[in-house]
C-alpha distance (Angstrom), angle and dihedral (degrees) to the residues before:
residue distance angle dihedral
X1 . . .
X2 4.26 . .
X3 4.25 88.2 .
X4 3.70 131.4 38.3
X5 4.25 119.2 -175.4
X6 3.33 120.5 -168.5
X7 3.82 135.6 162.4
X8 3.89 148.0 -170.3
X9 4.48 129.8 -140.3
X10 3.76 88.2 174.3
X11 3.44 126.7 115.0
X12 3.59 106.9 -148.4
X13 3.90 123.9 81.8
X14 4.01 91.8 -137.6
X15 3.98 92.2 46.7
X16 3.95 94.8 42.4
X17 4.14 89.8 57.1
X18 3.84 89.2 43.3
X19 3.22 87.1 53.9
X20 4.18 99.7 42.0
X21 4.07 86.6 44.1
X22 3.99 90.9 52.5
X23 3.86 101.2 44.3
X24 3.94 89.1 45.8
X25 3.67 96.8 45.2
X26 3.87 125.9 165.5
X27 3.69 86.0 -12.6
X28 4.04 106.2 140.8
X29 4.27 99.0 -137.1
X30 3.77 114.6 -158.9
X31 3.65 94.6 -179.7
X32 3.87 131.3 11.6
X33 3.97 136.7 -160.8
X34 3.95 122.3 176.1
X35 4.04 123.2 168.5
X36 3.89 109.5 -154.3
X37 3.81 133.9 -161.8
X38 3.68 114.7 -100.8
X39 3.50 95.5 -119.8
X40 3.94 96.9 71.3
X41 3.27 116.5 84.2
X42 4.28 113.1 -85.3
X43 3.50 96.8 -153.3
X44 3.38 105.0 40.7
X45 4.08 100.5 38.5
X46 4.07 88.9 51.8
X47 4.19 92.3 51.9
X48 3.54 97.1 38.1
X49 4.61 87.1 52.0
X50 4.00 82.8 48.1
X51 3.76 96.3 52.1
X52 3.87 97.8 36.7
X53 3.85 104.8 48.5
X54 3.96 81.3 44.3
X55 3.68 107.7 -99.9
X56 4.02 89.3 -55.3
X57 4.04 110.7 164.7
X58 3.89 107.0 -84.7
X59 4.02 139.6 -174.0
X60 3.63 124.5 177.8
X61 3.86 134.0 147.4
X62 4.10 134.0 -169.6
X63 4.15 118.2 -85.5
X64 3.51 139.9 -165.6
X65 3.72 99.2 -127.5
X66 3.71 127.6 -2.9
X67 4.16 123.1 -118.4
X68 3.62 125.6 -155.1
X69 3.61 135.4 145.7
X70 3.62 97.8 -3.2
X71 3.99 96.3 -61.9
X72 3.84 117.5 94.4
X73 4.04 111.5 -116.0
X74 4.34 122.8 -139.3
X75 3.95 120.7 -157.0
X76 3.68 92.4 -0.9
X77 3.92 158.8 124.7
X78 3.37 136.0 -121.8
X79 3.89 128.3 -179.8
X80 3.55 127.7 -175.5
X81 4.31 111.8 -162.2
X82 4.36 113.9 -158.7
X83 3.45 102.5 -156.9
X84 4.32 124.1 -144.4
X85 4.13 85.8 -98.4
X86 4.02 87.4 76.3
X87 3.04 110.0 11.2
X88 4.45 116.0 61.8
X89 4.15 102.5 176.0
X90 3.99 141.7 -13.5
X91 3.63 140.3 -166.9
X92 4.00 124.4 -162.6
X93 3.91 116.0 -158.6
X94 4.31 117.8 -172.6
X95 3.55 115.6 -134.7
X96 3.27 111.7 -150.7
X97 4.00 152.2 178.5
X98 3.89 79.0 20.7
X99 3.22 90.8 168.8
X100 3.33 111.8 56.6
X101 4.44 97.8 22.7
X102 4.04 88.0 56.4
X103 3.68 111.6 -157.5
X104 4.07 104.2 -28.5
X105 3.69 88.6 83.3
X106 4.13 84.4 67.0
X107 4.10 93.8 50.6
X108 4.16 88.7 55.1
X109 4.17 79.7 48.1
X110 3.49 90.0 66.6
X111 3.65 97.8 28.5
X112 3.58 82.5 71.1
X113 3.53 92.1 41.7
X114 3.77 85.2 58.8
X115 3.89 92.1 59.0
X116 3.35 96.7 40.1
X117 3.78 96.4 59.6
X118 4.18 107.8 17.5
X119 3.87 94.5 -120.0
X120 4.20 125.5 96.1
X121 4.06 107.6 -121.4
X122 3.74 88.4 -118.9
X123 4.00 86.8 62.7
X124 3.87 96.9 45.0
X125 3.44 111.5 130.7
X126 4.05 106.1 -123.3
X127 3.60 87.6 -157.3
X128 3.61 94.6 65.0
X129 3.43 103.8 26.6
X130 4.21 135.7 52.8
X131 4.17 130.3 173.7
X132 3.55 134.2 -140.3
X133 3.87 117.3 -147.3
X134 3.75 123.3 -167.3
X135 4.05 112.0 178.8
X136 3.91 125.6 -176.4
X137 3.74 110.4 -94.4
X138 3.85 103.5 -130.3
X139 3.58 99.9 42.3
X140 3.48 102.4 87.8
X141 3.71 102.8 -147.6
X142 4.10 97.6 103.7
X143 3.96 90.2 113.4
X144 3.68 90.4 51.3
X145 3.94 97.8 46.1
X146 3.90 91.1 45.8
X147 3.93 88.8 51.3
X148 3.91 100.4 51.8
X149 3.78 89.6 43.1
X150 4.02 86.4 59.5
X151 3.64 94.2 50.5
X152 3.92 88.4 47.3
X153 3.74 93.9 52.3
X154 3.57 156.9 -1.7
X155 3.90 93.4 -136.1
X156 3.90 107.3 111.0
X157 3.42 120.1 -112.8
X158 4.01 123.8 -152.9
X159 3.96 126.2 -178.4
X160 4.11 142.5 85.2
X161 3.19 156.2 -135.8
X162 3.85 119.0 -57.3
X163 3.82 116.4 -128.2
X164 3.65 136.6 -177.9
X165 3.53 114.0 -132.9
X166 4.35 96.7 -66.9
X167 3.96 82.9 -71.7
X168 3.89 77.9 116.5
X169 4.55 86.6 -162.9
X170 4.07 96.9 106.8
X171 3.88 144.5 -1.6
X172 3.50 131.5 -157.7
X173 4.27 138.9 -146.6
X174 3.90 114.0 -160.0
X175 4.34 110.6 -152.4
X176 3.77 116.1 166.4
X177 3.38 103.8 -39.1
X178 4.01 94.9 -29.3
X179 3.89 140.8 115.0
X180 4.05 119.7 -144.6
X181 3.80 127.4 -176.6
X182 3.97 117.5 -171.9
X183 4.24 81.3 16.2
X184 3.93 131.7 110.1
X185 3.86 125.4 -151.7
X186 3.57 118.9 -137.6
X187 4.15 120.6 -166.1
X188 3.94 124.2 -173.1
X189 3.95 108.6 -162.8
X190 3.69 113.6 -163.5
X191 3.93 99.4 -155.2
X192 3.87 127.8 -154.1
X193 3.89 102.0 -153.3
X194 4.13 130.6 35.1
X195 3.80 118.1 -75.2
X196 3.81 126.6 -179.1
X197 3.87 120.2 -161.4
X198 4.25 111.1 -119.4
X199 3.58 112.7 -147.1
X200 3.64 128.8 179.5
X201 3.97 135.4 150.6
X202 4.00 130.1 -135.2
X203 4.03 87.8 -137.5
X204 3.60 139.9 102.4
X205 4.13 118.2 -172.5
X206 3.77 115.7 -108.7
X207 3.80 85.9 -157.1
X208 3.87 89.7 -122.7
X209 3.49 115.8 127.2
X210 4.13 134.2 -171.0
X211 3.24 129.4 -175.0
X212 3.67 130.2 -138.3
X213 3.88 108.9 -108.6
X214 4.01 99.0 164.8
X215 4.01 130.0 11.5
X216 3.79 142.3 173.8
X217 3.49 95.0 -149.3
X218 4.02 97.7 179.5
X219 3.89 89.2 56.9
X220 3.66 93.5 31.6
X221 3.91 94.9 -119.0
X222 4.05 123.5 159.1
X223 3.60 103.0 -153.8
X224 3.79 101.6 174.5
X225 4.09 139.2 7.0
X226 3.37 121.2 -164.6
X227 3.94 85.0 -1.7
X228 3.53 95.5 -66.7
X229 4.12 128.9 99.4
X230 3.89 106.5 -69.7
X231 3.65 100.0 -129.8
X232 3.95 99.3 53.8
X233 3.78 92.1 41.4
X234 3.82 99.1 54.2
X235 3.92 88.0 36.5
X236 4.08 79.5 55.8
X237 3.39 99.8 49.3
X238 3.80 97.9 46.3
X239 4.10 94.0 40.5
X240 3.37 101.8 -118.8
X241 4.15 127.0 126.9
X242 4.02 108.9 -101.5
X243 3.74 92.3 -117.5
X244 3.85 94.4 59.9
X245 4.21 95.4 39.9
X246 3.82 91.8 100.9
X247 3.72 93.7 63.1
X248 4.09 89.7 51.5
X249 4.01 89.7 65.1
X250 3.78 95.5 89.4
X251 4.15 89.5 46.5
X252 3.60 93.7 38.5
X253 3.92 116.1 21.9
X254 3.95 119.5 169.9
X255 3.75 119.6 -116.9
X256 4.29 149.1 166.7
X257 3.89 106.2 -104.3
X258 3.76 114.8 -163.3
X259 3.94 114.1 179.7
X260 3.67 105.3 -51.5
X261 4.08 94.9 -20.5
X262 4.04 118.4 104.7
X263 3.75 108.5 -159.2
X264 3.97 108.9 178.7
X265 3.40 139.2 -137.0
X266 3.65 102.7 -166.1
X267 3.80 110.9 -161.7
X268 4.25 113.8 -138.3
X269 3.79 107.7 -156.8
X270 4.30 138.6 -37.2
X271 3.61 121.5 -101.3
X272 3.61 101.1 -171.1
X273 3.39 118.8 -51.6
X274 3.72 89.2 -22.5
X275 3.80 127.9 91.3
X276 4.08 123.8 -131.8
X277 3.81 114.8 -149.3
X278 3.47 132.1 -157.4
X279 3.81 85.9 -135.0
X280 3.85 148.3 22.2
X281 3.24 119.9 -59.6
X282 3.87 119.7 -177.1
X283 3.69 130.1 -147.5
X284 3.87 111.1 -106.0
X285 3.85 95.8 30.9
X286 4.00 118.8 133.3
X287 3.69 110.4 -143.9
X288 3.66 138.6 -169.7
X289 4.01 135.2 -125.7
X290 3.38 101.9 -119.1
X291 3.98 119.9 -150.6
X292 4.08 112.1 -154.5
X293 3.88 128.6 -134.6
X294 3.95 144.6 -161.7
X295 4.31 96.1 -75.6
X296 3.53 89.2 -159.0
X297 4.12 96.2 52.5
X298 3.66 93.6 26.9
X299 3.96 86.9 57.1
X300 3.98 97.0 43.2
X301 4.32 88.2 48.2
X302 4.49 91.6 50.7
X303 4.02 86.0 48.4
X304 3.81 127.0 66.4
X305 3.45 115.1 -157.3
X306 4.06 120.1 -174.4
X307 4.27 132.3 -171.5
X308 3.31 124.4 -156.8
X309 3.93 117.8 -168.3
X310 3.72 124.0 -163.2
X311 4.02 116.7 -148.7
X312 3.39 134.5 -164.6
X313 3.31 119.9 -144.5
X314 3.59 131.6 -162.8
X315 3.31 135.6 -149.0
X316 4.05 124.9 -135.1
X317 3.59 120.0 -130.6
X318 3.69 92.8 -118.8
X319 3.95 96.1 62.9
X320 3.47 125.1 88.0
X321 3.94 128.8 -136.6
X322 3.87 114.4 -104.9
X323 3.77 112.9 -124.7
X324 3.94 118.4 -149.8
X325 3.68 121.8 -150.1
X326 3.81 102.3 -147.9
X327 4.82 120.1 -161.3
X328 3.94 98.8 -129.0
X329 3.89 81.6 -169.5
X330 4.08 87.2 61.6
X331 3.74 91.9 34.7
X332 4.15 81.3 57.4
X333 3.80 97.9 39.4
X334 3.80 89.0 49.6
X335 3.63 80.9 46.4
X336 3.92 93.5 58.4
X337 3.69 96.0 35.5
X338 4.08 91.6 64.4
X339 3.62 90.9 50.2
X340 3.64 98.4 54.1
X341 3.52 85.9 55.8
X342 3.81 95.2 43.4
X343 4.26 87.5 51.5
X344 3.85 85.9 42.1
X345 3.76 91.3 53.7
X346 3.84 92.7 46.7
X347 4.08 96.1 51.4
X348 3.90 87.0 53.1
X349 3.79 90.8 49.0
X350 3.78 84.1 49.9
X351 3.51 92.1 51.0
X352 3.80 96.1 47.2
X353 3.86 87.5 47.8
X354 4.04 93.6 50.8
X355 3.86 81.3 47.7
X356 3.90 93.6 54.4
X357 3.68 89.4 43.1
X358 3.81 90.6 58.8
X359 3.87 93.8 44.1
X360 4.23 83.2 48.9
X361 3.80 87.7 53.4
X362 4.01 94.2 50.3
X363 4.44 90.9 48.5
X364 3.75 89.5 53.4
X365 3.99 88.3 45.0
X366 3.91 83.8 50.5
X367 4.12 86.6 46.5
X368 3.55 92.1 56.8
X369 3.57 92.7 47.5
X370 3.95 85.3 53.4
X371 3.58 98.7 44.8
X372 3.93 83.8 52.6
X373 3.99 84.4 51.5
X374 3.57 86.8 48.2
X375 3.34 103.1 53.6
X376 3.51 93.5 50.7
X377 3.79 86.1 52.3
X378 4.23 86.0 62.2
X379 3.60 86.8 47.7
X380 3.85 85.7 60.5
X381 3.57 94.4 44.0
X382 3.90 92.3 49.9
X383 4.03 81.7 63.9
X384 3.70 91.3 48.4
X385 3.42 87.7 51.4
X386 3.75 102.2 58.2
X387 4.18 80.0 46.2
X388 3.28 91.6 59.6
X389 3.95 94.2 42.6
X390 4.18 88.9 59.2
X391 3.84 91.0 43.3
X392 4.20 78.4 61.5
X393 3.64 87.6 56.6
X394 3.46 92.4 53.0
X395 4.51 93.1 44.7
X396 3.66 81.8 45.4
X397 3.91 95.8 59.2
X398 3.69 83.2 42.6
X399 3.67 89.4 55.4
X400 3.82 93.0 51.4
X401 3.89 89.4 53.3
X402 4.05 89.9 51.4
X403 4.19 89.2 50.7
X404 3.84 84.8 51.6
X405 4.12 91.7 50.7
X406 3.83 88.5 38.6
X407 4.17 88.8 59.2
X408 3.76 91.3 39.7
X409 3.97 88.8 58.6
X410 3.56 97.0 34.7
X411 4.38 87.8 62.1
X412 4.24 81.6 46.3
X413 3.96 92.2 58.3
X414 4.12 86.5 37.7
X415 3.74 90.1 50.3
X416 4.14 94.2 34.8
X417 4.14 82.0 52.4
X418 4.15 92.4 58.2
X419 3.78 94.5 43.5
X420 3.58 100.1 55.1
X421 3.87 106.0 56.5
X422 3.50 101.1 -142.0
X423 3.42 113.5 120.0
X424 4.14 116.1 -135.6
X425 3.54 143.3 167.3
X426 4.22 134.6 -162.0
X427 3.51 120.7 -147.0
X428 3.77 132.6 -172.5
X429 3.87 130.6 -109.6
X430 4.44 77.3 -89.7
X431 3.43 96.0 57.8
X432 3.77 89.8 -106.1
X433 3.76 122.0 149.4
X434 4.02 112.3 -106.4
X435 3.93 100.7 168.7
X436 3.39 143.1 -5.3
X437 3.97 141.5 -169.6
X438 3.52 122.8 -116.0
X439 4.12 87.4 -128.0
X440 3.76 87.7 66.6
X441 3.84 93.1 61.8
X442 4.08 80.6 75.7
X443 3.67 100.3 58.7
X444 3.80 109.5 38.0
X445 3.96 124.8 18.0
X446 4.00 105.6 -98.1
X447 3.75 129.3 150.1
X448 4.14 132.4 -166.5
X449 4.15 90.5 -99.1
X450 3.90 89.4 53.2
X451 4.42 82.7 77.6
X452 3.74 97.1 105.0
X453 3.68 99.3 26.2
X454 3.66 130.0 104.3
X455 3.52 117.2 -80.1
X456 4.20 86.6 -142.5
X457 4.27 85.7 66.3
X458 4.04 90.0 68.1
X459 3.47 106.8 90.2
X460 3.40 105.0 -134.6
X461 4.14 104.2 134.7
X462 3.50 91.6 97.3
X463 4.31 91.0 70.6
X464 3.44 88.1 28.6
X465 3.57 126.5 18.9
X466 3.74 103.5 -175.9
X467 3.86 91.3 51.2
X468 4.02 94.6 116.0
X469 3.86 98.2 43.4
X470 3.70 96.0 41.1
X471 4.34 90.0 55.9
X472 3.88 82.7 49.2
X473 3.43 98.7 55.0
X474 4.19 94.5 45.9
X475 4.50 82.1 49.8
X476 3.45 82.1 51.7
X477 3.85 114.7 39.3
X478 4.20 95.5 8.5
X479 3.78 89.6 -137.4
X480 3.69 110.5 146.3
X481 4.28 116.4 -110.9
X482 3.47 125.5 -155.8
X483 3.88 122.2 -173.8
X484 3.82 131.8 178.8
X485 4.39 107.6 -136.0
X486 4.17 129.3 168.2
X487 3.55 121.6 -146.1
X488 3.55 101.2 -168.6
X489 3.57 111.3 -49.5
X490 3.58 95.1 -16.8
X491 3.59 129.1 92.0
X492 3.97 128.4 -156.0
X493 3.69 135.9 178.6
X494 4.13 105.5 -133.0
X495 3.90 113.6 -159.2
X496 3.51 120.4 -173.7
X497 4.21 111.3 -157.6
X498 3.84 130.6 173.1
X499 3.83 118.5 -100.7
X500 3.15 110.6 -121.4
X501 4.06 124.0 -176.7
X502 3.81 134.1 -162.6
X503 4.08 101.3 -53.5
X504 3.90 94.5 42.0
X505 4.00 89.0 -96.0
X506 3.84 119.2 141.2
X507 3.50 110.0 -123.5
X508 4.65 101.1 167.0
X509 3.67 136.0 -20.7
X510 4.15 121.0 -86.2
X511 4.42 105.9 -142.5
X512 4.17 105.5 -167.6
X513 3.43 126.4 -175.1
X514 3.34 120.9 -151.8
X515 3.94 126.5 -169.7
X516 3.53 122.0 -136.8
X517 4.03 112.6 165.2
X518 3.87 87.0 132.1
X519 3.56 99.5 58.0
X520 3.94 95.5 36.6
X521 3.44 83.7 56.5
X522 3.73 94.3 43.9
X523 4.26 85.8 55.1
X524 3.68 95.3 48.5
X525 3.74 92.4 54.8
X526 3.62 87.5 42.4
X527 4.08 89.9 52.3
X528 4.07 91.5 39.9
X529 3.95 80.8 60.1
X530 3.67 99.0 41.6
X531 4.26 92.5 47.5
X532 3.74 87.5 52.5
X533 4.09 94.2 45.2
X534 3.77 86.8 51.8
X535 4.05 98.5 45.3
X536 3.77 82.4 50.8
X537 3.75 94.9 52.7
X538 3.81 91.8 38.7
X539 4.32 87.2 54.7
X540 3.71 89.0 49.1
X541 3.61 118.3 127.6
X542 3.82 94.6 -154.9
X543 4.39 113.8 64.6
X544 3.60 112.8 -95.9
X545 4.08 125.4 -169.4
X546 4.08 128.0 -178.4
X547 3.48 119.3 -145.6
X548 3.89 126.7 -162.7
X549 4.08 122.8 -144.4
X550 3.57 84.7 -94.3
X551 3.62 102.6 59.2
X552 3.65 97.1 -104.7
X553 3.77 120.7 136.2
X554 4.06 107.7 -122.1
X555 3.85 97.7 169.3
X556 3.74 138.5 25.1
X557 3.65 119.7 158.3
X558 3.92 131.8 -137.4
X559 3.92 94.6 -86.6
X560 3.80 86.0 53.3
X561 3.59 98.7 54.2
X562 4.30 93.0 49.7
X563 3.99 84.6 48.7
X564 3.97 93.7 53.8
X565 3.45 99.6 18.3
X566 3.22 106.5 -127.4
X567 3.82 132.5 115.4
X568 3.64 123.1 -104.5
X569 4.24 96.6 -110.8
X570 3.92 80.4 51.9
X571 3.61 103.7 57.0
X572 3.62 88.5 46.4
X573 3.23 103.3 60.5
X574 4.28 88.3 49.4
X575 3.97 127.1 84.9
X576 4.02 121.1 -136.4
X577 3.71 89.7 -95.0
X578 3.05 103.9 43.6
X579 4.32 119.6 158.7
X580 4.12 88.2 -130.0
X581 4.28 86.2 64.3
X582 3.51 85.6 55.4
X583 4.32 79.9 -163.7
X584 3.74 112.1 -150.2
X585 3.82 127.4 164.1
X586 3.95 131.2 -123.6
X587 3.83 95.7 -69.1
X588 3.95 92.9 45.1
X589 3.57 99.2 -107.9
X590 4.00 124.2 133.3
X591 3.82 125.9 -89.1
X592 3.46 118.5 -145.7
X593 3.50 122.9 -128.6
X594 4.20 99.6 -113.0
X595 4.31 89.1 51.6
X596 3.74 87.9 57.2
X597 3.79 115.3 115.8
X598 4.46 88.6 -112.1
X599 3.61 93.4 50.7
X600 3.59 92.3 43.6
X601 4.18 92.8 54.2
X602 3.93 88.0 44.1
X603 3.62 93.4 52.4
X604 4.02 99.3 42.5
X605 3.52 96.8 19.3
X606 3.49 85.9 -131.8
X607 4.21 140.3 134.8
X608 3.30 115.7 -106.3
X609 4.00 126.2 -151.7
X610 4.09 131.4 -152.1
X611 3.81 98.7 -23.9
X612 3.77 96.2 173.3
X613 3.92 128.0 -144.0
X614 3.75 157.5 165.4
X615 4.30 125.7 -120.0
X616 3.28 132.5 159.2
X617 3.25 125.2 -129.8
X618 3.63 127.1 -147.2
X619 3.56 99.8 -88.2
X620 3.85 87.5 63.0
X621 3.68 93.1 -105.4
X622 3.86 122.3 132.6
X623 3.99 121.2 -140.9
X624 3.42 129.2 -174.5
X625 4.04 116.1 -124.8
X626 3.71 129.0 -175.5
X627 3.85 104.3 -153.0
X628 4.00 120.9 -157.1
X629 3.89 111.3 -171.9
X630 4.13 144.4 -177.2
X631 3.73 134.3 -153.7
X632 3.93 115.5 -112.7
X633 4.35 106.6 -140.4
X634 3.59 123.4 -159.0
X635 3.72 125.7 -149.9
X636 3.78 88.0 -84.1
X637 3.67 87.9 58.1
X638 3.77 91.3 -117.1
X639 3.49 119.5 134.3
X640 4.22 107.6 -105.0
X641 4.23 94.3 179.1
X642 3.87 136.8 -45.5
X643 3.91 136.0 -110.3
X644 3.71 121.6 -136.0
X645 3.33 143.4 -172.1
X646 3.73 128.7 -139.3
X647 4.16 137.7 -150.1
X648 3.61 134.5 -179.8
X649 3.50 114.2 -118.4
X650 4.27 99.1 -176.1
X651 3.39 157.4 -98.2
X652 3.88 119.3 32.2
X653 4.24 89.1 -127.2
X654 3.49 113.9 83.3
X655 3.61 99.1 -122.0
X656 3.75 102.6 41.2
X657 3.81 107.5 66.5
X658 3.60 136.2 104.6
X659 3.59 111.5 -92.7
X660 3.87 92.7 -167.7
X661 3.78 117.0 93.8
């Protein structure tokens, strides 16, 4: 036996490979395929197939519904062994990541198809060899796979999309003892006899036809037909309401008809008044209603199938043999008679042959007449030619004129380079030095016969040490570095940027130097100021806090942390409202956060005076502050956080504290 099927309705994993192992019995496999239900276990059913039909090569995926035998299979398995007498050798190559490595994944499939076997795919013999293809369901790639396999070869390849049971959530490819997601499996059988490939479709035409008017064809969306919303026009053309036209795509799916060839687009599910396919669909494409039909009949009617039986039959000892008397005149005359037609036959094929002959002669007459034609043609051409030389002239002068602009701009970008002051220098794709500005010769030791060196022979590590590694990283990632450096008693912002030419490609590395003695000098002052603002503050006898935009505290000096009680690091790392203040006012009742004295400055941008009440400190203790506060404006005028300052009112009891303030 060349082919053993076999398949499983149990629901166990044990009792579904008891059952496999018994209905394929001593049966040698060479090769083996089996399509599963999603609802057994992927990873288990695939390893336990390996490991019982010892390690033999196998390729499976999940289905929606299982076929065998002409009946249609629910929750099941169904296997299908090749044994050595057909099949001679196979490879199986994973596909995966198909989703995000597009189709180069596919040419290292048959790279290794290539090594395996000793022949290139494109010089497979299709004759001798046939492929199996089994591609995750919900990725969406199947058109792409399919093409790059036909440019790679001329082998046919035959398989589908996995499914898992119209749940649509996750499919699954089976490969030796492996489960893939977001993976295809490829298989190359070399065969040892002939095989043909049977094809036949389920679907008559309805001779209705749409056209494509407006697509998604990354999601697979039909938008419009005929220019009007997909899902009422093919409910209109096939009679049925709009609300019930989804359950009409298994009766009458869509599809490209070419002669007597059905090629389906089956459509999934409606999302509105657009249509979801299970397949691309292209804008511009004319499509046909499809009607569908009994597989199994529809199959057996497109084949014929014929039996001849040879009998022997015996003859009994009672009958005689029958002796013919045969005419050897009519024998002869019968004789004659078929080769006067045979001669009669030959003169005509003469005839038909001097006739083609004479025909032959006139086309090469009609040749020479066209090589004449021809040659007058080059003749013409020649003269086009010598146009075409003097219209050079004329792009040469052109050219000339360009080379003159090109110098005039290249002394613009030389002279635009001195005026600006910001030393900068080009390198190449190497890291070699193209250009620099005379500006730079002030920071870092470079001379005019450095262009072409290495920009790691400067030595510039001792005024900035990460100089190399940070140009390595922008080559490598392009993201922009900036870096603040001193060379003496000057200070410069470097920034390293990609260079970039005319299409967007990088092509070097731009280094500029940028001096900025003004505005360091500008900060310092500005930090002198803000140092001696904050020892002031800190040296204050009364509490002060700092609050950013965002309610956090950024300041609170030493008379603020022995009011609350908490130490400085702590209270900045608190907001305003924060739980631990657990803030109540004078008759112990909760504040919310928007009548607090910050959210009452940010709102109104407004001072506020002696708003009075309780926190606890850490110790558990409640005190009784009256809080006076200011809004903090920005440039903008916008308020970017308030300052307050902070008294203690009394006692830590509600009713013993001072209500003077």
């Amino acid at each position: 036996m060349k082919v053993k099927i076999a398949y499983s309705q149990k629901k166990e994993i044990d009792s579904i490979i008891a059952e496999l192992k018994d209905q394929i019995g001593t049966f040698e496999a060479k090769f083996i395929q089996f399509y599963a239900s999603s609802k057994i276990d992927p990873e288990k059913i695939s390893a336990e197939l390996y490991k019982t039909f010892n390690k033999v090569p196998i390729i499976g995926c999940t289905t929606s519904g299982e076929l065998i035998s002409g009946k249609m299979l629910d929750n099941s398995i169904v296997i299908m062994a090749m044994g050595s007498e057909i099949i001679d050798d196979c490879r199986i190559e994973v596909v995966s990541n198909i989703n995000s490595g597009g189709t180069s994944f596919v040419d290292d499939a048959f790279d290794n198809f290539t090594n395996y076997y000793g022949i290139k795919g494109s010089d497979l013999d299709p004759k001798k060899y046939v492929g199996l293809v089994l591609i995750d369901g919900l990725s969406g790639q199947e058109e792409k796979i399919n093409e790059r396999i036909g440019d790679l070869t001329n082998v046919t390849f035959i398989g589908g999309s996995a499914g898992d049971d119209l749940k649509f959530e996750k499919t699954s490819i089976y490969a030796n003892g492996k489960t893939y997601t977001n993976a295809a499996v490829l298989a190359l059988l070399k065969c040892k006899v002939k095989f043909d490939t049977l094809k036949t479709q389920s679907f008559n035409s309805t001779n209705k036809s749409v056209l494509v008017t407006r697509a998604e064809e990354s999601s697979r969306r039909i938008i419009e037909f005929n220019g009007k919303p997909a899902v009422e026009e093919y409910a209109s053309i096939i009679g049925v309401d709009k609300k019930n036209a989804a359950e009409a795509f298994s009766k009458n799916p869509i599809g490209l008809v070419f002669g007597d060839d059905f090629f389906v687009r089956s459509p999934q599910k409606t999302d509105g008044n657009d249509i979801i396919f299970y397949c691309s669909v292209k804008e511009g494409m004319e499509l046909d209603i499809l009607e569908s039909q009994d597989i199994v009949n529809d199959t057996r009617t497109k084949q014929d199938f014929f039996i001849v039986s040879f009998i022997e039959k015996k003859n009994s000892s009672d009958e005689k043999p029958k002796v013919y008397n045969i005419d050897i005149n009519d024998q002869y005359q019968e004789r004659l008679q078929e080769l006067e037609k045979e001669l009669q036959f030959t003169k005509e094929n003469l005839q038909a042959t001097v006739e083609e002959l004479e025909t032959s002669n006139e086309e090469l007459q009609s040749s020479n007449e066209e090589l004449i034609a021809s040659n007058e043609e080059l003749q013409s051409t020649n003269e086009e030619l010598q146009s075409v030389n003097e219209e050079l002239y004329t792009v040469n002068a052109e050219n000339q004129e360009k080379i003159v602009q090109l110098t005039e701009l290249n002394n613009d970008i030389d002279n635009l380079f001195k005026s600006t002051g910001i030393g900068t220098i080009f390198l190449d794709k190497d890291l070699a030095i193209r250009k620099f500005t005379k500006k730079i010769k002030e920071i870092v030791h470079i001379m005019d016969l450095d262009v072409g060196r290495s920009i790691e022979h400067l030595a510039v590590g001792a005024i900035y040490p990460d100089f190399i590694k940070h140009i390595i990283h922008v080559r490598e990632t392009l993201e922009i570095v900036e870096r603040e450096i001193q060379v003496n008693d000057n200070y410069w912002i470097v920034r390293i940027l990609p260079y970039r030419n005319e299409h967007n490609a990088v092509e070097g590395i731009i280094i500029n130097f940028f001096g900025i003695n003004k505005l360091k000098k500008m900060q310092n002052e500005k930090d002198r100021e803000r140092n001696l603002l904050m020892r002031i503050l800190d040296n204050n006898p009364m509490a002060n806090t700092m609050v950013d935009k965002n309610g956090k505290v950024v300041f609170a000096n030493k008379r603020a942390e022995e009011i609350l009680g908490f130490t400085q690091e702590q209270l900045t790392s608190k907001k305003y409202n924060d739980y631990d203040w657990q803030i109540k006012d004078e008759e112990g009742k909760e504040i919310q956060s928007d009548e607090l004295p910050f959210a009452v400055i940010m709102n109104t941008k407004q001072n506020v005076y002696r708003f009075r009440h309780f926190v606890t400190r850490p110790d558990k203790t409640e005190v009784l502050l009256s809080i006076s506060g200011s809004p903090i404006f920005n440039d903008n005028k916008d308020v970017s956080g308030a300052v307050f300052a902070i008294e203690l009112v009394g006692s830590p009891k509600f009713k013993n504290y001072n209500t003077k303030s």
